[in-house]
VOGU-3710 file (C-alpha; in Angstrom, 3 decimals, decimal comma):
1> xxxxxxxxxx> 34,688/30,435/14,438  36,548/27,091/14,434  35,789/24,089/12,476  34,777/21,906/15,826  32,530/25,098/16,726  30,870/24,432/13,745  30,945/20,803/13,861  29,308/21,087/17,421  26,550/23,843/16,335  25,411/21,197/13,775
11> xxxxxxxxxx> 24,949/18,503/16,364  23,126/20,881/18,678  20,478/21,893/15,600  19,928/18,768/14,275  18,971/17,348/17,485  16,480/19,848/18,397  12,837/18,203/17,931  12,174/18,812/14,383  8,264/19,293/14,856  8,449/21,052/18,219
21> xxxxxxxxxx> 4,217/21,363/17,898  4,486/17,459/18,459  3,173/16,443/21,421  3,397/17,493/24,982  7,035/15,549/25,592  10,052/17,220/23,684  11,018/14,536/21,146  14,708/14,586/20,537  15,848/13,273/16,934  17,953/10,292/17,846
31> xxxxxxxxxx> 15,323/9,042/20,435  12,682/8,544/17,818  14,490/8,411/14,492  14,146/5,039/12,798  16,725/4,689/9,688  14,916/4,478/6,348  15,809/2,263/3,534  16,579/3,241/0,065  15,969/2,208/-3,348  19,250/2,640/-5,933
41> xxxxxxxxxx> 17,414/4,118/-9,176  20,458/4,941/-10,499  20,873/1,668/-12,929  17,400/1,925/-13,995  17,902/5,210/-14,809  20,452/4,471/-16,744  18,928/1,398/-18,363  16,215/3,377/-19,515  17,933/6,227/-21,277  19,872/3,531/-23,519
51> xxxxxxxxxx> 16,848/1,942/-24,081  15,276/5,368/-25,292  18,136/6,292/-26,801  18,229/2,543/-28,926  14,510/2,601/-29,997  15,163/5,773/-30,841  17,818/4,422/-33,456  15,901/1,858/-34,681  13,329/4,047/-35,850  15,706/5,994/-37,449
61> xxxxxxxxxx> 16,932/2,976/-39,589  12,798/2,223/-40,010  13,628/-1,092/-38,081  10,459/-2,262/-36,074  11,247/-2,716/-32,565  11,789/-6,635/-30,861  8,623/-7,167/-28,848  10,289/-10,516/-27,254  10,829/-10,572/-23,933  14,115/-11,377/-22,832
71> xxxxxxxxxx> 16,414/-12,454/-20,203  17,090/-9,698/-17,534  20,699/-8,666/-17,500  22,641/-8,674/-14,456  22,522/-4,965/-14,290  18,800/-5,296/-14,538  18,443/-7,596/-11,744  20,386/-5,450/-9,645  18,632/-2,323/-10,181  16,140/-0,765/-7,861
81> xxxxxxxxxx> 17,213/-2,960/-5,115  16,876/-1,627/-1,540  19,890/-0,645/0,306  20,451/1,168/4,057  21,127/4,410/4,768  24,757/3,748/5,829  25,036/2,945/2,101  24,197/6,466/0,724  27,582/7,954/1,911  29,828/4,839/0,739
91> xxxxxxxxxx> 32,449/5,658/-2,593  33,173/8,710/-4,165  30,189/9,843/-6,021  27,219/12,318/-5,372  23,610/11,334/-4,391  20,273/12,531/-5,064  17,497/11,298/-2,548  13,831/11,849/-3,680  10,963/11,326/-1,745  7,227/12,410/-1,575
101> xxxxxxxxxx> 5,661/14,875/0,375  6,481/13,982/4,406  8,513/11,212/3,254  11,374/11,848/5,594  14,111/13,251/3,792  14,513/16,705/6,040  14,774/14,294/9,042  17,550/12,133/7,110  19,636/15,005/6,130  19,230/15,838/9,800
111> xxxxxxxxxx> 20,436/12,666/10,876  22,989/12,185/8,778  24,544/15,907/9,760  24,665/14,559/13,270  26,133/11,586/12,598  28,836/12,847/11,092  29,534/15,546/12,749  29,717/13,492/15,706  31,797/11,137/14,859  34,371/13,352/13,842
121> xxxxxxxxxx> 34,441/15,363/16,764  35,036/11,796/18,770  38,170/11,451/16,770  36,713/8,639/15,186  38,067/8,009/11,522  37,784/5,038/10,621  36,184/5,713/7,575  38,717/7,587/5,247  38,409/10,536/3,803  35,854/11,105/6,763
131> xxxxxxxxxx> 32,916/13,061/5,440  32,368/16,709/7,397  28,944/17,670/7,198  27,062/20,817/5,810  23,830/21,424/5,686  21,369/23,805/4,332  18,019/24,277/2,856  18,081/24,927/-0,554  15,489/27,814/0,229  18,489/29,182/1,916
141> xxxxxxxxxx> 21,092/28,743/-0,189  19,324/30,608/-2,755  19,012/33,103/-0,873  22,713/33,953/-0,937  23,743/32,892/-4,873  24,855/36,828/-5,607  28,385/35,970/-4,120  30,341/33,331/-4,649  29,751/29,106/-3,671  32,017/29,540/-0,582
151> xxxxxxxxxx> 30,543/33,219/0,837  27,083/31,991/0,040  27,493/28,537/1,762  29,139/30,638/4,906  26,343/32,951/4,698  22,999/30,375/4,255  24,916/28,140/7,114  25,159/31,316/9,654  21,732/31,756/8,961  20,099/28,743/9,652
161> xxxxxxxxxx> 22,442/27,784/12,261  21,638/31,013/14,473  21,452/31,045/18,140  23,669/27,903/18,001  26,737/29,874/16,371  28,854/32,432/18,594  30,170/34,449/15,383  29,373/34,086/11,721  31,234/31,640/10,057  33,973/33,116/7,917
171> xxxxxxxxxx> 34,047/31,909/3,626  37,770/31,281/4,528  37,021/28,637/6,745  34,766/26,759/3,841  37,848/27,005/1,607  39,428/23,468/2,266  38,714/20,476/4,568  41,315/19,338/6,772  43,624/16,480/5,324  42,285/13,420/5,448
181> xxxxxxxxxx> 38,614/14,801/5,802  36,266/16,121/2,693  32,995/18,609/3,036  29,511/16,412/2,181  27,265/19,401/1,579  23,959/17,868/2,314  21,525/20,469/0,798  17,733/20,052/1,289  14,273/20,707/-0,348  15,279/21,648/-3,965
191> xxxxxxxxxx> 11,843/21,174/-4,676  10,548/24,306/-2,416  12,174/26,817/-4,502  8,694/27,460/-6,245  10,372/30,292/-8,530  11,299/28,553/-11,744  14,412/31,272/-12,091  15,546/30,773/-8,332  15,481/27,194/-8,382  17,199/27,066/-12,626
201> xxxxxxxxxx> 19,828/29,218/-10,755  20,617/26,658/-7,871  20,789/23,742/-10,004  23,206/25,425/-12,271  25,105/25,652/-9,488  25,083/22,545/-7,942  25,758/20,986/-11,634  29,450/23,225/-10,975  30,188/20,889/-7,952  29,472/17,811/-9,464
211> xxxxxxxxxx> 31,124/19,186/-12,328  34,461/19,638/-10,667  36,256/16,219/-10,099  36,869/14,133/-7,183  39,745/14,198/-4,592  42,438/12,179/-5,666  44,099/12,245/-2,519  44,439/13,897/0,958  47,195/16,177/-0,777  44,701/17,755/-2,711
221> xxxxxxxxxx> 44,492/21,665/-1,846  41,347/22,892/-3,756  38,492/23,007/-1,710  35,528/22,408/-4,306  37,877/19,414/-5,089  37,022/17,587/-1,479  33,384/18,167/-1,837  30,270/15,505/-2,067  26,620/16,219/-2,845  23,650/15,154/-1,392
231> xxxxxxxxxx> 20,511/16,779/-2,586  16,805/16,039/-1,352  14,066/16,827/-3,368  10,721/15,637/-4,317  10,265/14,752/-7,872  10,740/17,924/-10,518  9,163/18,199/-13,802  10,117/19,700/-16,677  13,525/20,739/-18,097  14,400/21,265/-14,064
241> xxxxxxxxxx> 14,080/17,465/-13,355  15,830/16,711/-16,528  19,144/18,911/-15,556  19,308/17,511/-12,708  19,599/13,971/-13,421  22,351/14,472/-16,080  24,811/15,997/-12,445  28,354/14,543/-13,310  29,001/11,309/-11,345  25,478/11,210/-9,641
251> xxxxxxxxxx> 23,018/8,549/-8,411  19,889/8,113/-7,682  17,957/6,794/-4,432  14,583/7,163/-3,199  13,449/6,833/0,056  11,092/4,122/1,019  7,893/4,263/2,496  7,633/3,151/6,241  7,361/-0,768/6,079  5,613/-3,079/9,056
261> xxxxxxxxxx> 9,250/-2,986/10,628  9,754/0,533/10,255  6,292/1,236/11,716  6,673/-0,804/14,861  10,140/0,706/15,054  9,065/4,051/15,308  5,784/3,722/17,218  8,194/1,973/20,364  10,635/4,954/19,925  7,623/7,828/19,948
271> xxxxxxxxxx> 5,871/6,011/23,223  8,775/4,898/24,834  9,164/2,593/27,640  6,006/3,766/29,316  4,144/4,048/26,518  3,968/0,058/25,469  -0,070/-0,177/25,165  -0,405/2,871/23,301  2,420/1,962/20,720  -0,103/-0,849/20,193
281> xxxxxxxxxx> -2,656/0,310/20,103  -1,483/3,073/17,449  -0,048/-0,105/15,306  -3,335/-1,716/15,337  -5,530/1,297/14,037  -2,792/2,354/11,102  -3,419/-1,822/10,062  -6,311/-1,026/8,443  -5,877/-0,861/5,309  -7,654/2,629/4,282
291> xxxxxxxxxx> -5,071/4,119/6,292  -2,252/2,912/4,800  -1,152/6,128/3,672  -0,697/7,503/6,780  1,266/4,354/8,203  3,251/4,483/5,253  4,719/8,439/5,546  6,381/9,473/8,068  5,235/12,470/8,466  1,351/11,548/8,509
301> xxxxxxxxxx> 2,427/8,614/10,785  3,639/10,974/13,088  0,651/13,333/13,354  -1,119/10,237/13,955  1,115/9,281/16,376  0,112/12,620/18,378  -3,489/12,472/17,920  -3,725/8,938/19,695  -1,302/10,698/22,373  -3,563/12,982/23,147
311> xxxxxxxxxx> -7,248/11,391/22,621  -6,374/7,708/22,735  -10,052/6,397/22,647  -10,721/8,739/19,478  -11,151/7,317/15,990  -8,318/8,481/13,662  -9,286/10,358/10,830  -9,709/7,954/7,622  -7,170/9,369/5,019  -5,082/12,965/4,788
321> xxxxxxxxxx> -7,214/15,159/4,082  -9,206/14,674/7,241  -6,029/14,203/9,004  -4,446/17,824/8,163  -7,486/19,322/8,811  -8,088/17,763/12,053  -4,784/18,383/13,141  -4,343/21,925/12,348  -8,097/22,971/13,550  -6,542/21,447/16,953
331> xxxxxxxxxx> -3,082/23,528/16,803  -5,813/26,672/15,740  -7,683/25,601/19,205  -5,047/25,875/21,357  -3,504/28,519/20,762  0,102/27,829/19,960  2,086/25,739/22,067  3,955/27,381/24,773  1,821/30,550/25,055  2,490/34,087/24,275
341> xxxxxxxxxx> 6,270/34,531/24,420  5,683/38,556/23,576  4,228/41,802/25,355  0,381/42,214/24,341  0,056/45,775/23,868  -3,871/45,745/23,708  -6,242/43,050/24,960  -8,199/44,319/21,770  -5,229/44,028/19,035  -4,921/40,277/20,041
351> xxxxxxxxxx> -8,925/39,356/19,941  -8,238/40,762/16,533  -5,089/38,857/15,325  -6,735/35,759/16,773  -9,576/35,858/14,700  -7,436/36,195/11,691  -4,877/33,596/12,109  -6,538/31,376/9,636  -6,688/33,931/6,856  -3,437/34,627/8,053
361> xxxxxxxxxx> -1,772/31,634/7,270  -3,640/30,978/4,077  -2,523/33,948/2,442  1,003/33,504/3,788  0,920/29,676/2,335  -0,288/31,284/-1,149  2,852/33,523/-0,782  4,992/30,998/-0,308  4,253/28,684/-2,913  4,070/31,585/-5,147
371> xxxxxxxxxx> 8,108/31,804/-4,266  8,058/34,789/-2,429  10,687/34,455/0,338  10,014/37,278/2,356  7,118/35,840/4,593  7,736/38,865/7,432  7,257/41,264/5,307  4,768/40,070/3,040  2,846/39,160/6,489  3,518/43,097/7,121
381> xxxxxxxxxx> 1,807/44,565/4,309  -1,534/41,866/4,953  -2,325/43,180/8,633  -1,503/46,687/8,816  -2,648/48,145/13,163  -5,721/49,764/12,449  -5,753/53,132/13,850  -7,892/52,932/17,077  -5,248/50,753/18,261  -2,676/52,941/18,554
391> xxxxxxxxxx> -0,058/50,772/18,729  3,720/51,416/17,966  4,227/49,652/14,234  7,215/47,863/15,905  4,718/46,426/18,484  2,296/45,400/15,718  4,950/43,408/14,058  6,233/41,439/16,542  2,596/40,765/18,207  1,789/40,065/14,314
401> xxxxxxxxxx> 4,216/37,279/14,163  4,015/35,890/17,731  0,394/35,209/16,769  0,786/33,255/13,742  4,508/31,535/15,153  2,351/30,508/18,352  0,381/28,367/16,327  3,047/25,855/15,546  2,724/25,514/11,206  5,082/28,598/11,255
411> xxxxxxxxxx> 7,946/29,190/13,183  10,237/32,415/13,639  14,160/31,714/12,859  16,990/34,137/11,925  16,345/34,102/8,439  12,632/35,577/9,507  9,295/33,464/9,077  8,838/29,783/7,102  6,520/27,058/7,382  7,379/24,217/9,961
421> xxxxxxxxxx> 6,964/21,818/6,702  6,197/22,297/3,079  3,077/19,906/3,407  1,134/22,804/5,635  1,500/25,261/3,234  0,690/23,484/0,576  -2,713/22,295/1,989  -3,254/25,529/3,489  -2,947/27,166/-0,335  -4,801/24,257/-1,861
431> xxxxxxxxxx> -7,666/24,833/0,758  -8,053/28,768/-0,701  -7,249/27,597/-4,492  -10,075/24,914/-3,800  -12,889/27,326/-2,438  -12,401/29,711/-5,673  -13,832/26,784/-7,936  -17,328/26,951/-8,669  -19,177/24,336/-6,264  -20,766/22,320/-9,792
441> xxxxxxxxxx> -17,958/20,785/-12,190  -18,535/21,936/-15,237  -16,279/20,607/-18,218  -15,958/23,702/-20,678  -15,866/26,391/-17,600  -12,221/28,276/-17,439  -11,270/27,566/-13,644  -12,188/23,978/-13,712  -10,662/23,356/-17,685  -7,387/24,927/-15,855
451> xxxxxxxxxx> -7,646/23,075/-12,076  -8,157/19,844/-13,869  -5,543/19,835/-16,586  -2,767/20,924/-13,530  -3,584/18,067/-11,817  -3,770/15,372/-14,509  -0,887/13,472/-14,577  0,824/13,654/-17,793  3,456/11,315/-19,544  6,301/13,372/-18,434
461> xxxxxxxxxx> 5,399/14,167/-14,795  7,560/12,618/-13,014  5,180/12,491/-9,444  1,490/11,071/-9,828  -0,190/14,645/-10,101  1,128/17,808/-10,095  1,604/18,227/-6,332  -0,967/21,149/-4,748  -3,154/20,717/-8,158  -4,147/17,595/-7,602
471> xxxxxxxxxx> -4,755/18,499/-2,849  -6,569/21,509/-4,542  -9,092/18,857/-6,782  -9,280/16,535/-3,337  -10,219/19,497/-0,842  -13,483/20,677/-3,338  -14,228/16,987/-3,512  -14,302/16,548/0,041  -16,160/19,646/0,458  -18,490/18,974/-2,487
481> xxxxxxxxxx> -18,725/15,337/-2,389  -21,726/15,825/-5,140  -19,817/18,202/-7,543  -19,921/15,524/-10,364  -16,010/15,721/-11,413  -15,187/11,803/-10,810  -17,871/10,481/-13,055  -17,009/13,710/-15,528  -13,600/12,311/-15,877  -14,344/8,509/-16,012
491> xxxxxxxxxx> -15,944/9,270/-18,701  -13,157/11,074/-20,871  -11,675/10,248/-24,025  -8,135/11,057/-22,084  -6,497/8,154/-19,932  -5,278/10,365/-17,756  -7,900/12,071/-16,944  -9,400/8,611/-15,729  -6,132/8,165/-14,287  -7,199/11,089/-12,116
501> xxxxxxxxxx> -10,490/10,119/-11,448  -8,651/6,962/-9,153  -6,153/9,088/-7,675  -9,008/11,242/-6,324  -10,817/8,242/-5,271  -7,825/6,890/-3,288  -8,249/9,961/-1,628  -11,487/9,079/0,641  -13,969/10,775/-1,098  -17,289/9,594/-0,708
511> xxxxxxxxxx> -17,832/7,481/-3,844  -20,234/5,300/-5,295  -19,739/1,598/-5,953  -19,536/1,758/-10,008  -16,900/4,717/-10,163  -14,810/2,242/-8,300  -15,837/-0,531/-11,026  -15,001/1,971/-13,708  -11,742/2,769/-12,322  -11,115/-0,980/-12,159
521> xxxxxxxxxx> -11,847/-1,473/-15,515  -9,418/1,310/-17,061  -6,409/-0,557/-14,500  -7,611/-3,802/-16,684  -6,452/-2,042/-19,468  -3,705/-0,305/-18,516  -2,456/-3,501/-17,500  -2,672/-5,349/-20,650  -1,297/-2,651/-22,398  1,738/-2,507/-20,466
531> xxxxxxxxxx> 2,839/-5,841/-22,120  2,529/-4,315/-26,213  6,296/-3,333/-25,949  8,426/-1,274/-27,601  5,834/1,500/-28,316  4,949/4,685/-26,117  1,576/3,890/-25,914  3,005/0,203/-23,828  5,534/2,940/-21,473  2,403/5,159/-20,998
541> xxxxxxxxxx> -0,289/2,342/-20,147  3,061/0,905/-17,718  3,043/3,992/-15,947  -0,956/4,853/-15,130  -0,747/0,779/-14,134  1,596/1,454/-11,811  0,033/4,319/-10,485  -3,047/2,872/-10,111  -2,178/-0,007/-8,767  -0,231/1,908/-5,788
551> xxxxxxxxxx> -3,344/3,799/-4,454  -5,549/0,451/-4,526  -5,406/-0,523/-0,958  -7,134/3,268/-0,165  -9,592/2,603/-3,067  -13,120/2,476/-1,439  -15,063/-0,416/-2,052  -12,814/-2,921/-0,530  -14,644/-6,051/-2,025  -14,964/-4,827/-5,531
561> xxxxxxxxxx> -10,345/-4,151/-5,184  -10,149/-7,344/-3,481  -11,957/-9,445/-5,818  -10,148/-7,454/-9,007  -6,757/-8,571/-7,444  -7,597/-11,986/-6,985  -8,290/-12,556/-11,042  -5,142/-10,177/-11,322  -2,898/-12,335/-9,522  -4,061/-15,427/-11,498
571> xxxxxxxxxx> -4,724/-14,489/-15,141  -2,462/-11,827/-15,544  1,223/-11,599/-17,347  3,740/-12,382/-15,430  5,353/-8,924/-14,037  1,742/-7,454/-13,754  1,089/-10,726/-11,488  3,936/-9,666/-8,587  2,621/-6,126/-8,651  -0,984/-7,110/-7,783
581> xxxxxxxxxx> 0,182/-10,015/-5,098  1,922/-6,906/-3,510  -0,987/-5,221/-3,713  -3,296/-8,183/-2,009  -1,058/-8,271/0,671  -1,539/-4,643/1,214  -5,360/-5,093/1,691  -5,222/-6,689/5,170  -3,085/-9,296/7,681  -5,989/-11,952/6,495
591> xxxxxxxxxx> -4,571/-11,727/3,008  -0,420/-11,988/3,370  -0,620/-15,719/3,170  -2,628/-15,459/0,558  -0,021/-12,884/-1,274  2,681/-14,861/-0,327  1,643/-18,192/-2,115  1,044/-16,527/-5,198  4,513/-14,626/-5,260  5,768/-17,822/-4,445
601> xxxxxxxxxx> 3,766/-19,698/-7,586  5,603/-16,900/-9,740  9,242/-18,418/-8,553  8,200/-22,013/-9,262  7,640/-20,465/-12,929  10,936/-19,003/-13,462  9,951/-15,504/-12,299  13,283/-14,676/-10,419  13,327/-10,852/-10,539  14,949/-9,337/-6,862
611> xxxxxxxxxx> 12,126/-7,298/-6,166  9,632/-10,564/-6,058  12,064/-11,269/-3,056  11,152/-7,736/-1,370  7,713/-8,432/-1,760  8,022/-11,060/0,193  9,565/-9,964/2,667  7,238/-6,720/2,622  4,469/-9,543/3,607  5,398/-9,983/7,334
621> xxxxxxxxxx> 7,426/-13,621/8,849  5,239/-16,157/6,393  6,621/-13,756/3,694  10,481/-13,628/4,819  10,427/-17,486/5,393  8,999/-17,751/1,803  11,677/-15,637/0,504  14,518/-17,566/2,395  13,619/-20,666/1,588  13,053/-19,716/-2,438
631> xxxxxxxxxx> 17,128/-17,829/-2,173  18,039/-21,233/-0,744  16,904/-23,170/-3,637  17,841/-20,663/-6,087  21,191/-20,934/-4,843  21,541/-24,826/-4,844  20,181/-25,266/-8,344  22,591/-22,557/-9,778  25,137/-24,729/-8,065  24,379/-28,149/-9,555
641> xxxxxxxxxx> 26,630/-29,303/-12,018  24,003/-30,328/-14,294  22,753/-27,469/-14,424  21,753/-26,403/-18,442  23,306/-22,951/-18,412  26,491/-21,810/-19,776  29,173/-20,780/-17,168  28,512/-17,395/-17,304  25,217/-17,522/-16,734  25,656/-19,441/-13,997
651> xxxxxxxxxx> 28,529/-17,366/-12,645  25,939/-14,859/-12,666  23,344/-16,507/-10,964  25,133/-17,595/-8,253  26,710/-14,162/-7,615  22,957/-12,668/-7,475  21,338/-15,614/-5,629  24,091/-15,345/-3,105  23,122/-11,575/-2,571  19,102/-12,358/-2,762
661> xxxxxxxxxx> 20,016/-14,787/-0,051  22,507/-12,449/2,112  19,894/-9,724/2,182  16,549/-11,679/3,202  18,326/-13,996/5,915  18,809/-10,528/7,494  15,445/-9,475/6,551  14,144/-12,773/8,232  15,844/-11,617/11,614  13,697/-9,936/14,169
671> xx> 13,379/-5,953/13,864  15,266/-6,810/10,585
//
């Protein structure tokens, strides 16, 4: 096995449709792949562990902390500022890319693998040291972390690679990158090691390779030496999360949700040419606003995408639950696929396996979450032949699998059976976890005291709920619509809890008009609390506003959220004032202009933070010409001369007008 063999294996897998169950044409990666932007956390990050770490101090010396607001910094003004993917490989240090459930990052790493590989088999090195992809899941490197880094990265990449490799690929071969050339090992889904042992295991050791210093030149021999990280993950919590973001020399993006251009980008590329009126017609049904979380992931975009495909005069399903389960009761209806690519032993033995393909794949998604990585054999020991079928066990296996594989949510590989994506399993296993709660909520009893407290969101969560907790709380409501758990929380003592309570209305529950008033109410709150400073009680109420205010646009009762954002956008503080203009503008096309004027009344009041810029531009072309015109006069009157700022102030401004301007001239371009 050479390194070009490799190189070229790479290309071949990560062009393969990535979601081979959709739709009837074979998607290839680069044909419909539309390049995400990112958002650089890593100042903020930073920002906020030295302002931890100084109110810690203070309290220390029983100083009370400086409520004033101040100036931002420059370092604060350039935080969290979008960037594009080409970005994420620039300068020497190692990135972590987090994203939500279907957000994209699998299909990135893909991309980028291609790329790269690509390009380097063209010769083209332009870009020095040129990066030589690896990827892996992180599922699969675990699986291998008895040996050493090198055997175990040959051993997870001959894996997953299969059919496309000749020969295994030899550890030798991993030792060093050619001169002039240094490995990015791009290694993906940290988050679906479910074991807490397996997963404190891989971290440890990918904290050794950002450990181990940078290249210092193409002379450099070691091979650990040449090596970049770039890990994908959702959000961890818990000592996990915490290790990871202390890697040596590490920052930290996150992917951002498809935007209008991003949309339109992608629905053109999935209908091609031919295709035109259904691309728009796809664009105008995800433009209502209670499903903007499907037009805003790509992964629910593109199951949407399929469904209009395939029924284009049928209504999409309102929000994600009904979405999942519409789509996978379809996949369940036809019957895989491509067919039956096995020998049926018994007419009788496949009625059977038929019938329990649902149970099937629930148990199997239980399994999995549970961290058990041996799906084939765990599958094994569920669905033994029964005896009157007397078929060879052999037989049984392999029509066992074909069964389950022919439905599309798992697929067969070398490394034996996985899900297609982590987001079937998990509502798979939240449908069973949801149907062993009593139907009645009922505050003091054990399984709902435990369901509800895994799902609340808690101060040092790091994700909005606790992942498959909070689909589990969502499937009984949908089911159960009258089990009494919204108004139950709304009216706890805990903020959280009520916190809840609007997440699971966001969700499309059937709800009635005051739990939406309620939920309102506690946002009021939350938002005025966010401004007492200097005190965890202010970072706590910060982070259920922001929360809250993100799943508005899905909230039901559409007049009550609009009118609540209108006051918001006028009365409120400052900072809380862009967030809910965002918002607005989220509700509907009728309300952008709307949006835009009162982002734009926030600039004539001094309120020059970057990301009031992207939320202009975020507002469609009256937003971008909004946001050019305010960089333009940003930039003249940090250039008068009379100007009453000192020099480096000014300095300053200019340098981040100048870049406020640069990037939303490009925004204001077509497609751009």
């Amino acid at each position: 096995m050479s390194l070009p063999e490799l190189m070229r294996a790479q290309v071949r897998a990560a062009r393969e449709p990535p979601y081979r169950i959709f739709g009837p044409r074979t998607q290839i990666l680069p044909d419909v792949y539309v390049r995400p932007m990112l958002r650089d956390l890593t100042a903020e990050s930073e920002m906020e562990d030295r302002d931890a770490e100084k109110a810690k101090a203070e309290n220390r010396a029983g100083k009370r902390p400086d409520n004033r607001a101040e100036a931002p910094s420059e370092e604060r003004q350039s935080s969290g500022r979008r960037r594009p993917l080409a970005e994420l490989l620039d300068g020497e240090r190692h990135r972590i890319v987090v994203a939500g459930a279907g957000g994209g990052k699998s299909t990135m790493t893909l991309h980028v693998t291609a790329s790269l590989a690509q390009r380097w088999l063209d010769g083209d090195l332009t870009t020095r040291p040129a990066l030589l992809p690896l990827r892996v899941t992180a599922r699969g490197l675990a699986a291998h972390l008895s040996t050493d880094r090198q055997a175990a990265l040959a051993a997870a990449l001959t894996t997953e690679l299969g059919s496309h490799l000749r020969d295994r690929i030899a550890p030798g071969l991993l030792a060093a990158a050619p001169p002039g050339t240094r490995w990015l090992l791009l290694v993906d889904g940290l988050d679906e090691i479910t074991a807490p042992d397996t997963r404190a295991r891989l971290i440890e050791v990918l904290a050794g390779f950002t450990d181990t210093p940078p290249a210092t030149g193409p002379t450099e021999s070691e091979g650990d030496r040449r090596l970049r990280l770039l890990v994908t993950t959702r959000p961890l919590d818990g000592a996990a999360w915490t290790r990871v973001l202390r890697f040596t020399d590490t920052d930290r993006y996150t992917l951002e949700p498809f935007d209008r251009d991003a949309l339109n980008g992608f629905a053109h590329a999935w209908f091609g040419e031919d295709g035109r009126f259904l691309a728009e017609e796809f664009l105008r049904r995800l433009a209502e606003p209670r499903l903007a979380e499907l037009a805003q992931v790509p992964l629910l975009a593109t199951i949407a995408a399929v469904m209009v495909e395939q029924n284009p005069d049928r209504t999409l399903p309102p929000n994600r639950f009904a979405l999942y389960e519409e789509f996978i009761a379809q996949l369940l209806a036809r019957g895989g696929v491509e067919g039956p690519q096995h020998r049926q032993p018994s007419p009788a033995a496949v009625a059977e396996l038929r019938g329990r393909r649902v149970e099937l794949l629930e148990r199997l998604a239980v399994a999995h979450l549970n961290g058990i990585t041996e799906l084939n054999s765990f599958l094994w020991n569920c669905a033994s032949p029964p005896d009157d079928y007397e078929i060879p066990l052999g037989a049984w296996h392999e029509l066992l699998t074909a069964t389950l594989s022919d439905t599309g949510l798992v697929v067969e590989g070398s490394g034996g059976l996985r899900f297609l994506h982590q987001s079937f399993a998990e509502h798979l296993a939240a449908r069973v976890q949801a149907r062993e709660l009593p139907e009645r909520y009922r505050a003091g009893e054990r399984r709902w005291k435990k369901a509800v407290h895994a799902a609340t969101p808690q101060s040092n969560c790091q994700e909005s709920a606790a992942g498959v907790a909070l689909l589990v709380l969502e499937h009984h409501t949908h089911r159960h619509p009258d089990n009494g758990l919204i108004p139950a929380l709304q009216r706890s003592r805990s903020a959280d809890q009520r916190l809840l309570a609007g997440l699971l209305l966001s969700s499309g529950v059937a709800a009635a008009p005051e739990w939406t008033a309620a939920f309102l109410t506690d946002l009021g709150a939350w938002c005025e609390g966010s401004q007492r400073w200097g005190s965890r009680s202010s970072d706590a109420a910060d982070r259920r506003m922001h929360v809250g205010l993100a799943v508005l646009p899905t909230t039901p009762h559409r007049d009550q959220v609009i009118t609540w954002l209108r006051a918001t956008v006028i009365s409120a503080p400052t900072d809380v004032r862009e967030l809910a203009a965002r918002q607005l503008g989220a509700m509907g096309a009728e309300f952008e202009y709307e949006a835009a004027e009162a982002l734009e009344r926030l600039a004539a009041r001094g309120f020059m933070e970057h990301s009031l810029w992207d939320s202009l531009v975020e507002l469609g072309p009256e937003g971008k010409r909004r946001a050019v015109r305010l960089a333009e006069q940003a930039w003249v009157s940090n250039h008068r001369p009379s100007a009453p700022r000192c020099a480096g102030c000014r300095d300053r401004g200019r340098r981040r007008n100048a870049r406020h301007l640069a990037d939303h001239r490009r925004c204001s371009r077509p497609g751009g």
